[in-house]
Structures are given as C-alpha cells and as structure tokens.
N, C-alpha and C positions, 0 to 999 in steps of 0.2 A: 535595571540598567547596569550596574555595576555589582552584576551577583557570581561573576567570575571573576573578579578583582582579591587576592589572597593577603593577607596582611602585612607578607612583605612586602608585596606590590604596594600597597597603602602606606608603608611609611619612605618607602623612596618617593610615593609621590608628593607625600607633604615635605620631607627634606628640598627634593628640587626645585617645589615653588618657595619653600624659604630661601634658597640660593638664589632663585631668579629676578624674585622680587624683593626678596629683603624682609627682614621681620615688622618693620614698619606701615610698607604698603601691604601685607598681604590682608589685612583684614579689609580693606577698602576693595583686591581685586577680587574676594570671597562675594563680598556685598554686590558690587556690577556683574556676577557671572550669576548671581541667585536670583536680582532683580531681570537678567539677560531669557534665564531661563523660566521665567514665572508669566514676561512677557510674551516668549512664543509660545507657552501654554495657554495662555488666555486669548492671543491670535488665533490657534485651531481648534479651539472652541468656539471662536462666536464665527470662523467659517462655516464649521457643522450646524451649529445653530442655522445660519443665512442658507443651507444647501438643502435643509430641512423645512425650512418655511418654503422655498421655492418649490418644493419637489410637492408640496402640497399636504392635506388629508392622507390621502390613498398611501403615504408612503409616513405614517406618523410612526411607526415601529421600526423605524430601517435604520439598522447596525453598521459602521462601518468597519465595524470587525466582519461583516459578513460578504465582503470583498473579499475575504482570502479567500484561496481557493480550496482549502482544507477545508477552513467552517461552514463554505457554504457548501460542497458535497455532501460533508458531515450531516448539516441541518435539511437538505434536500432529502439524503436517503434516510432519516428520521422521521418525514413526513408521513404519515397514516395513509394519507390519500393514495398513495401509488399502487399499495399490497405488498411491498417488498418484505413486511414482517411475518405476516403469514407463508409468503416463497423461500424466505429464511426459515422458517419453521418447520415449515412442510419439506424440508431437505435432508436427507437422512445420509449424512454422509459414510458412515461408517457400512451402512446396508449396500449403499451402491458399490462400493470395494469390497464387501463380501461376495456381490454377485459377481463382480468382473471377475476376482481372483476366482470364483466358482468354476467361471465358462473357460477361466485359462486352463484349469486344471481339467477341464472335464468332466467335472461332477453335475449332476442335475442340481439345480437353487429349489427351494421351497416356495418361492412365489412364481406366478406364474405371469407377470410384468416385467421380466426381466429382459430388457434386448435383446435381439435376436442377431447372431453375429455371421448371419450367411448375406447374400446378393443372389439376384437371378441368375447371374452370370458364375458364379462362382463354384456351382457346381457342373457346370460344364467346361469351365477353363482349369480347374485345377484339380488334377487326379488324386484321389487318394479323400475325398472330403467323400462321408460319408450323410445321409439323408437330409442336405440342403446344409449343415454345421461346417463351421471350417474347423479343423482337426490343430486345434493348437500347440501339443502336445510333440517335442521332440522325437523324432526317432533313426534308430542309424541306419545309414543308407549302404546298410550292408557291409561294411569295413568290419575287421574283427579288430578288436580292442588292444593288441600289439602290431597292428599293421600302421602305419606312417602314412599323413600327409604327403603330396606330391613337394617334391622341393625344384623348385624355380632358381638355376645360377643365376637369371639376367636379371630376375625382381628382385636379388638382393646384391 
C-alpha cells in the first residue's frame, strides 16, 4: 500500500499529523485509524466468506483475484486443455522470417511448406511475374542512374 512512499514523504507525513493533532492525541488518532482499518479488513473477508458459501461447492476454489482481467487470461491461456502449449511450441518463429525474407529475396527456401506467394489472377494481371511467383525483387524501369525524377511546380 504504501511501497512508493519515500522517506521524505514519511517524515513530512508524521510532522503534519503532529501539527494537526498535536502530540497528545495522536496516539489515540493512530489507534481509531488501525482499529478503522482492521475493521474493513474483517468486513471483506467475511463478505467473501458469504459469496463463497452462496456460490456453492462447484465454485470452492474461486479467487477473487481471478476477476482481473490480466489473471484471468493469464490463467485461461495456462490451461492444458485448449493446446495452446503445444501451438506455442510448434511455432518456429525465426524459420518463418527465414522463409519470408527467402521468397523476398528470391532465393529458393529448403523446405518445401513454405507459402506460395502467387494468386490465380496474378499472373495474368500483372506483367512481368514469372511462372505463377510474383517477382518481388526491385528493378529500374529503364531510367539511367543520372537522369531525374519528373519535377511537378504545382505538387510542391
């Protein structure tokens, strides 16, 4: 509760309860803020008690930490049941951006699972794609390498 509170902070706070209430009552206002706070501890506890007997058997293990919504994705995707350890497992991330940068580049991949980055349509709408592959691979549309961009006065 009070695990950001720095030591400065700690002694202005007991100076300004000495100032506020005086050195005489503060041990009396210590005592009703402890007994204050001991009693709504002991009030949500025997609520959860009472929400626990009512909820029954079928819910004797039920957390109410497990209302957030953190722990309980947390604890749902921990579940065995779903398989997600094994789809975790079985995900080879670093292979799969081997193969993509492969097919950017154009080289052939070594497995033979690797998507296929053509469409039926694609090698009839777009010229220049060679045996169903789309040709990802830049090239100059002819411009020689000291000739200029068109320049537009109104675009700029």
């Amino acid at each position: 509760m009070f695990n950001d509170i720095g030591p400065l902070e700690l002694v202005t706070l007991i100076v300004l309860a000495v100032l506020v209430f005086g050195p005489d009552k503060l041990p009396k206002v210590i005592q009703d803020v402890t007994r204050t706070i001991r009693k709504i501890r002991d009030f949500s506890e025997s609520a959860k008690q009472d929400i626990r007997q009512e909820l029954g058997p079928e819910f004797k293990d039920f957390e109410f930490e497990d209302l957030n919504p953190k722990t309980f994705i947390r604890k749902q995707l921990d579940n065995d049941d779903l398989g997600l350890k094994e789809i975790r497992n079985g995900f080879d991330l670093k292979k799969e951006m081997n193969e993509v940068a492969d097919a950017v580049h154009g080289r052939d991949s070594d497995s033979s699972s690797a998507p296929s980055l053509s469409s039926s349509s694609s090698s009839s709408s777009s010229p220049g794609s060679s045996g169903g592959r789309v040709d990802m691979v830049k090239k100059p549309e002819g411009r020689v390498a000291d000739d200029r961009p068109p320049f537009d006065m109104d675009a700029t």
